[in-house]
Every structure is written in structure tokens, then in C-alpha cells.
N, C-alpha and C positions, 0 to 999 in steps of 0.2 A: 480733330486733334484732342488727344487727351489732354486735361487736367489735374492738376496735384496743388496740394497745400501745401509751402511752403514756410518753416520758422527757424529763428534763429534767437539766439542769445547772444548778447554783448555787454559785456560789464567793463569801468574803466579802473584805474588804476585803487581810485577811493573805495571799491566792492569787499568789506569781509576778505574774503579767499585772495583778493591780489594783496593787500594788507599784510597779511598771513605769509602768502609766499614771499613779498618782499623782504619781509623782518627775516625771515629762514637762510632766504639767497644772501642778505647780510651779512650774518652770521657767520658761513659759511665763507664768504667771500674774506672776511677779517681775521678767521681762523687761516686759511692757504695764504692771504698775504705775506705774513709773518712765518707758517711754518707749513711748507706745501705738503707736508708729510700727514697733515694733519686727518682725522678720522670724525666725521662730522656725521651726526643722525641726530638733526633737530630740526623738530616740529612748532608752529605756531597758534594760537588760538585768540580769538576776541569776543570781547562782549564791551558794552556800553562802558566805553570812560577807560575798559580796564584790556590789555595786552599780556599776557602766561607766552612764555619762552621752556619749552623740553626738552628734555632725549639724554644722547647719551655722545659726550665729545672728547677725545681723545688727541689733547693737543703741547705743545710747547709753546703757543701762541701765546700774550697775555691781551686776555680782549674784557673790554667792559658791555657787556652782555647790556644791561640796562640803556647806558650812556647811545647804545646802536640801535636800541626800541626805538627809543625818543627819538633819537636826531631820522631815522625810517619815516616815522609819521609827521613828524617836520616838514620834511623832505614831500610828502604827499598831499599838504596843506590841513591837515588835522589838527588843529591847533585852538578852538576853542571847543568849550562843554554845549554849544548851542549846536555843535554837527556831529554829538556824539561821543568826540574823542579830543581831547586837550594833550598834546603830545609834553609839555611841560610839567601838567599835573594830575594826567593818569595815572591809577594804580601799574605798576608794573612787575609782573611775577617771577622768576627765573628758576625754575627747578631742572637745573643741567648736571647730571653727573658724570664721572668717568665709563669709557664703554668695558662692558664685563669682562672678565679676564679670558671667560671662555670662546667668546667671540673670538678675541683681540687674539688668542692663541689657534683658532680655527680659519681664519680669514685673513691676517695679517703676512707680512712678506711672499707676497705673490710672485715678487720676481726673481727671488732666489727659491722658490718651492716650485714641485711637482704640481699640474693641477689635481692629482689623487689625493696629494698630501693636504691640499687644502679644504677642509669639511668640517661642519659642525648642524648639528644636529636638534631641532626645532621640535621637543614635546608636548602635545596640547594636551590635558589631562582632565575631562571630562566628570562632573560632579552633578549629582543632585538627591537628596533623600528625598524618597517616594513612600517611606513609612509614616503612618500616624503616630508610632510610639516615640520619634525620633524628632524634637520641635525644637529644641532649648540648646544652646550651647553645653559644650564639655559631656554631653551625652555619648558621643560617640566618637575619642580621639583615636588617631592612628599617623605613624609617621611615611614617609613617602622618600624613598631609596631609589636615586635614578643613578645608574654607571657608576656603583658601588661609593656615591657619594649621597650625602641627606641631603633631601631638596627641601622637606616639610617636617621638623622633628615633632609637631601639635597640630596637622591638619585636623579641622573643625569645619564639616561642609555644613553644618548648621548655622554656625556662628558663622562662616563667610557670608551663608545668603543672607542671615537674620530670621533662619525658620526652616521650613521642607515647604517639598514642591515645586524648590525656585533654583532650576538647573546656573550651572556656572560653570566657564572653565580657567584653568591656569596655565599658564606654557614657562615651562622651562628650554635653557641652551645647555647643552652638555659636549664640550669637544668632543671628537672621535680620534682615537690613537690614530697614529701614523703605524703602518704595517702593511697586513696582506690586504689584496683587498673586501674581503669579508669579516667584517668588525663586528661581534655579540656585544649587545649593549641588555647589561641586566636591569632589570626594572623588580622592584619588590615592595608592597604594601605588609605594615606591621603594627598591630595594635600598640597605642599609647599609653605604657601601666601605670607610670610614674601620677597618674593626674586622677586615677582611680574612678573612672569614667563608667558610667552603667551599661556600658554594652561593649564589650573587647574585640573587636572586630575591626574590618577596616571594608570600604565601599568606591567601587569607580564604577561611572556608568559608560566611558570609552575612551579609548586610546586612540592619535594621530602622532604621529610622526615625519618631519616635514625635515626637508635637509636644507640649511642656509645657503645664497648663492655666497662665491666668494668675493673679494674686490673687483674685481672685474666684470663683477653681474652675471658670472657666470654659474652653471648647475652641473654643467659636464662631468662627466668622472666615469670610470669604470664602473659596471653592472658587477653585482655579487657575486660570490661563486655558488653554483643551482646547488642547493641540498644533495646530499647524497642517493643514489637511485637503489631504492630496495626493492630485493628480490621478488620477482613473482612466487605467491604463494597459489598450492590449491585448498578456495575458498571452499572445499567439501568438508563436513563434520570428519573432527578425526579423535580415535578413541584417545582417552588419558588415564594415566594411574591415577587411584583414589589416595587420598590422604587423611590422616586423622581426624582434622579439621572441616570436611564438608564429606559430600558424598557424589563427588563429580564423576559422570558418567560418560562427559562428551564437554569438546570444548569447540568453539568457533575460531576455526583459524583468520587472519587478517593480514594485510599487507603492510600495516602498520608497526614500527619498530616495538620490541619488547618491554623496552625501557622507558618508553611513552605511555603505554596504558597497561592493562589488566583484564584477562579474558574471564567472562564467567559459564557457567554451564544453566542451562533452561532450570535446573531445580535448583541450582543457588540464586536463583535471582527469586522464584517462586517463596523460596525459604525466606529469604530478605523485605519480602514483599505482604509478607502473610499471605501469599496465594492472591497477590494485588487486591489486597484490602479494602474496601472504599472512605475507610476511615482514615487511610492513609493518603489518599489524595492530596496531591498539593496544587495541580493545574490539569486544563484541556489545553490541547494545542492544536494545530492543523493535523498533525502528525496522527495524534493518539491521546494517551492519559500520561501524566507524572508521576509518579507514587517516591514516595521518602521511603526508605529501609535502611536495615543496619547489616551489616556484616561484625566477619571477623569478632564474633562474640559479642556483638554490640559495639563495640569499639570504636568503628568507623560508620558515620552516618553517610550514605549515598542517593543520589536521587535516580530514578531511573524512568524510563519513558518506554512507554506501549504501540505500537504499531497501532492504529486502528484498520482492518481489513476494509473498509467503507471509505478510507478517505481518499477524498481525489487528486492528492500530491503523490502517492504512485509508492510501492514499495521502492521501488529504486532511489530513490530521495531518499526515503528512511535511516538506511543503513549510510548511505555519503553525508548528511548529516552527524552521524554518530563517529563517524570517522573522523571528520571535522572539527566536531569538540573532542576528541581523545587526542589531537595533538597540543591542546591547551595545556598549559601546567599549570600549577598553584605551588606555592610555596608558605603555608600558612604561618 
């Protein structure tokens, strides 16, 4: 007969976390007595002596938040400082505010709405400076435009962390219109001049995107519409007229829309490159070499990347890589 080790955990009502959950279930319970309409997301926390009450509640109720701590831990025999917690004369916290309007506009009226119509949308936005030159606050402001509205007019990832090297993130909620079902949500990063900051620029190290369930814990909805299918192109060199401005002999045709990227020819890039310079180096990568160059008279600074014939990621990577960031855009 086999044997196994068997455990468990049992905590009773006086454990931290049931504390916590009762004072929440409270809450909640005082909010729908009085107004069953009511929209509750609150959390609870404890430490020694003291009870914090959060979130975010959206009611007609009138409830004494405090008054429902106390009489919770009454209720659970907490009641003097020798078990921790004196439900009489503990600290008692309450930071409850109303729920966002963009929530409350993407999630609310379920039962008069489509479930398409109900959505809103969860941005996690990704920070951290990985520069030496970049340590101090107001070094590097820049503001942060999500769904043609400011979400950050003086983001300072310095000043959030207290320095570099010390990643962080923020999330924003931004309704999604009601319409067809493929909704573009603009997103755009812009330096902050007003504060006259020593670097004008602006920095993310990654983007999520998370869709909120609606009332009913639901996620459902229609699937987007697939991008549009472009044409098969053939991938063989095809001649081009030359122009004033470079001395193009050949361009690489791609599958890629026109209006997305920019073809170059093997001696504009050489031209750009100083004949990939080593001085111009800016990284190795599995791929190959990086090199900085200018085009367009200098005008425009680009980076560009070298195949290495030796490496063991395969030409075929190469080029679907490159493909891959040329549907990025920037919008400086």
C-alpha cells in the first residue's frame, strides 16, 4: 500500500485574512442593504491595534464605514490590546472613494446594454530607467496620452522609483466607445518642455493591455476584425528610378504596407552606415551588428542591423524579425 503525506490549514474566525474578509463582507453587506444597486470593490487590511478599509464604492447607501470596523471586531471578540486588537480603541483607517467614471461607464447597466457594448480596457504601462546619466528627479519629464486623453501631464520614472534601475509599473482604465467591433485606442508618449528637464525625451519599457470583466464577471465579447490581408508581393529585387537625393539602384520589395515602413537599397544603407563603420557600433545581437546612421542629409538618425552569415538563428529569422519592428510606429 502506498503512502502519502498528508496537510492541511485551518484558521478560525480571529486569523488576519478572516478579520479582513469579514470587515469587506460588511461593508458590502451595509452598502446592498440600503441600496441593492450599489457597486462595491473594497478591500481590507490589518496590523497590530490598527484596521485600513479601501477601494472604490459607488453607492446611495449612507453607511458609517468606521462605526462597521468596530462593531466586525466586537463581534469577533477583539476587544482588548493584550490579543492585539481593541476594537474600541484601535486606529481605524478609511480611504474609500467613488468608482471611476470610466469604469462606471464601461461596466455599469448590464441589463439594458449589449454584452459588446460593455468594455473597458486595463493599461499596464511599464517603466524603468536603465541609464547611468538618468538618477534624480525632473531629469527626464514626459507626458503619457492614452485614448486621446492625459493620463500623466509630468511622468518622472525617476522620481516614481526614487532613482534608476528600479523597474515599476502603472495601469490605467480607459473606456472603449461603443461602435463597431474593432475599436483603435491611441496611445502616445511626449516630452515635458514646460519643466525644462535635461533630456526631452520620453521612455517605456512595455506595454499590456488587459480588458476589464463586466458586472457580471464576464469577458465575453466579439473577437476584432483580422487586419486587412495584403497582397502577395514578389520578394525578388526589382529595378527603381534613381532620384536626386541618393543613388538607388535596387529596392527590396516586401509584403508590408507602404505606409508602414520605408525601403532602402544595399548602397543607401552602406552610405548611411559609412560602409558599417565600427565606430558607429551601437550593439551585438544574436542576429548580427547594430550600427547608428543618418540618412536624408543627416536629418534623420536610424539604426540599423547586420545579418551575421555565422549565426545560428538562421537567415530566415532575420528578415521576419525586421518585418516585425517595421509595423511599429513611433510618433515623436
Amino acid at each position: 500500500m502506498d503512502t502519502f503525506l498528508f496537510t492541511s490549514e485551518s484558521v478560525n474566525e480571529g486569523h488576519p485574512d478572516k478579520i479582513c474578509d469579514q470587515v469587506s463582507d460588511a461593508i458590502l453587506d451595509a452598502c446592498l442593504e440600503q441600496n441593492p444597486e450599489s457597486k462595491v470593490a473594497c478591500e481590507t487590511c490589518t496590523k497590530t491595534n490598527m484596521v485600513m478599509g479601501f477601494g472604490e464604492i459607488t453607492t446611495k447607501a449612507k453607511v458609517d464605514y468606521e462605526k462597521i470596523v468596530r462593531d466586525t471586531c466586537r463581534g469577533i471578540r477583539f476587544t482588548s490590546p493584550n490579543v492585539g486588537l481593541d476594537a474600541d480603541n484601535c486606529k481605524v483607517l478609511v480611504n474609500i472613494e467613488q468608482q471611476s467614471p470610466d469604469i462606471t461607464q464601461g461596466v455599469h447597466g448590464h441589463l439594458a446594454k449589449k454584452p459588446e457594448e460593455i468594455s473597458t480596457g486595463d493599461q499596464r504601462l511599464h517603466f524603468c530607467e536603465i541609464t547611468d546619466l538618468i538618477v534624480k528627479i525632473n531629469q527626464r519629464m514626459f507626458s503619457i496620452y492614452i485614448g486621446n486623453r492625459t493620463a500623466e501631464s509630468q511622468a518622472d520614472v525617476a522620481g516614481w522609483a526614487g532613482g534608476n534601475l528600479k523597474p515599476l509599473y502603472k495601469n490605467y482604465v480607459v473606456s472603449v466607445p461603443n461602435g463597431s467591433p474593432q475599436q483603435d485606442l491611441c496611445f502616445a508618449l511626449h516630452p515635458y518642455m514646460a519643466q525644462q528637464s535635461q533630456y526631452y525625451n520620453a521612455i517605456l519599457n512595455g506595454l499590456e493591455i488587459f480588458k476589464v470583466n463586466d458586472s457580471t464577471s464576464n469577458l465575453a465579447g466579439p473577437n476584432p476584425l483580422p487586419a486587412p490581408k495584403q497582397p502577395m508581393v514578389d520578394p525578388s529585387p526589382v529595378k527603381k528610378q534613381g532620384s536626386a537625393k541618393t543613388n538607388t539602384t535596387g529596392s527590396y520589395a516586401s509584403s508590408l504596407p507602404s505606409n508602414l515602413c520605408r525601403h532602402f537599397s544595399f548602397a543607401e544603407i552602406k552610405s548611411a552606415t559609412k560602409n558599417f563603420n565600427d565606430t558607429l557600433l551601437l550593439g551585438v545581437g544574436g542576429f548580427g551588428k547594430v550600427y547608428k546612421g543618418e540618412i536624408d542629409g543627416s536629418a534623420t538618425k536610424v539604426a540599423t542591423k547586420r545579418a551575421n552569415p555565422l549565426s545560428k538563428q538562421g537567415v530566415h529569422e532575420f528578415p521576419t524579425e525586421i518585418e516585425m519592428l517595421s509595423k511599429l510606429r513611433h510618433w515623436p
